[in-house]
C-alpha positions, 0 to 999 in steps of 0.5 A: 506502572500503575493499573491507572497508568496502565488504563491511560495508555491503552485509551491512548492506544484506542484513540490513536487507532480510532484517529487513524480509521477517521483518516481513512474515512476522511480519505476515501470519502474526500478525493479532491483535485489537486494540481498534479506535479512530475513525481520521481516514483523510486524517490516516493517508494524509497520514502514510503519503504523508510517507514518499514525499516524496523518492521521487515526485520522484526517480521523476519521479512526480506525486501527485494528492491529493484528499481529502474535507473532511467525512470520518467516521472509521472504526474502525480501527487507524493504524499497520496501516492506514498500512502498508496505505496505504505498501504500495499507494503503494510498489507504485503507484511500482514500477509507474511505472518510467519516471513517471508520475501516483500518484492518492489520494483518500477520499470517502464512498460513495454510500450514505453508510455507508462511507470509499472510499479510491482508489490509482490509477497510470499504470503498467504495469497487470496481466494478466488472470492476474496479476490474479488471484494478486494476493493469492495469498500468496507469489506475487510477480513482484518479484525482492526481494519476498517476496509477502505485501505485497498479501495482508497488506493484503487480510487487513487491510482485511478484519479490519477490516470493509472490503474491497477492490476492484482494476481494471487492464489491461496499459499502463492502470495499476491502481486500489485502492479499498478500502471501510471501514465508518464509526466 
């Protein structure tokens, strides 16, 4: 191509990557209610997987699914509840660099009243530090990130009565889990 068509698509390219911050932005800064409906976890974690099909191979990462069978739904929204699960799936790659092992699971938890959903990386893991601002918004290590992809997801799992937990270690990798009441 051309040196103009060349330019064209990298203005493309820009502007595209600038829509998606001002999503974000959007998002985080509008977290309205909206009516809440049952929601089949697995089926919204399939979807939001779907999206990576391409990506995991080509990162040279392994997807360890495991998901309960006999899984009440929760009450919840599907497309907040997919970006929230694309979010954490997208950071679990960025942070297998050179590959590795991308684990997701559902269960019931233990006193069966609420869904447990687990990401987990082999990747690079967090400091004791980082750890700490991992929801901080707009606090970011990643060159072309914005930082309010991990708050946003906090802020919604907690909008919809859930919470989250996360665990990691430098060289150890990272684990999400977040807990969701049942419907």
């Amino acid at each position: 191509p051309s040196p103009q068509v060349e330019q064209a698509i990298d203005i493309i390219r820009q502007v595209d990557r600038l829509e998606g911050w001002v999503r974000q932005l959007l998002a985080y800064a509008y977290q309205g209610s909206r009516a809440l409906q049952p929601v089949d976890v697995n089926a919204v974690l399939r979807t939001a997987l779907s999206g990576f099909e391409d990506d995991l191979p080509a990162q040279r990462v392994a997807l360890d699914l495991d998901l309960s069978a006999t899984l009440a739904p929760i009450a919840g929204e599907p497309d907040s509840l997919e970006h929230v699960f694309v979010n954490l799936i997208s950071n679990a790659i960025d942070a297998m660099p050179d590959g590795g092992r991308l684990g997701v699971s559902t269960r019931e938890s233990s006193d069966h009243k609420s869904i447990e959903v687990s990401v987990r990386d082999s990747g690079i893991g967090m400091s004791r530090e980082r750890l700490a601002r991992i929801f901080v918004p707009f606090h970011t290590t990643k060159r072309t990130g914005l930082g309010v992809g991990t708050p946003l997801v906090k802020r919604t799992v907690e909008r919809l009565g859930g919470r989250i937990d996360v665990t990691s270690r430098p060289g150890a990798g990272t684990v999400f889990v977040l807990h969701f009441p049942k419907a």
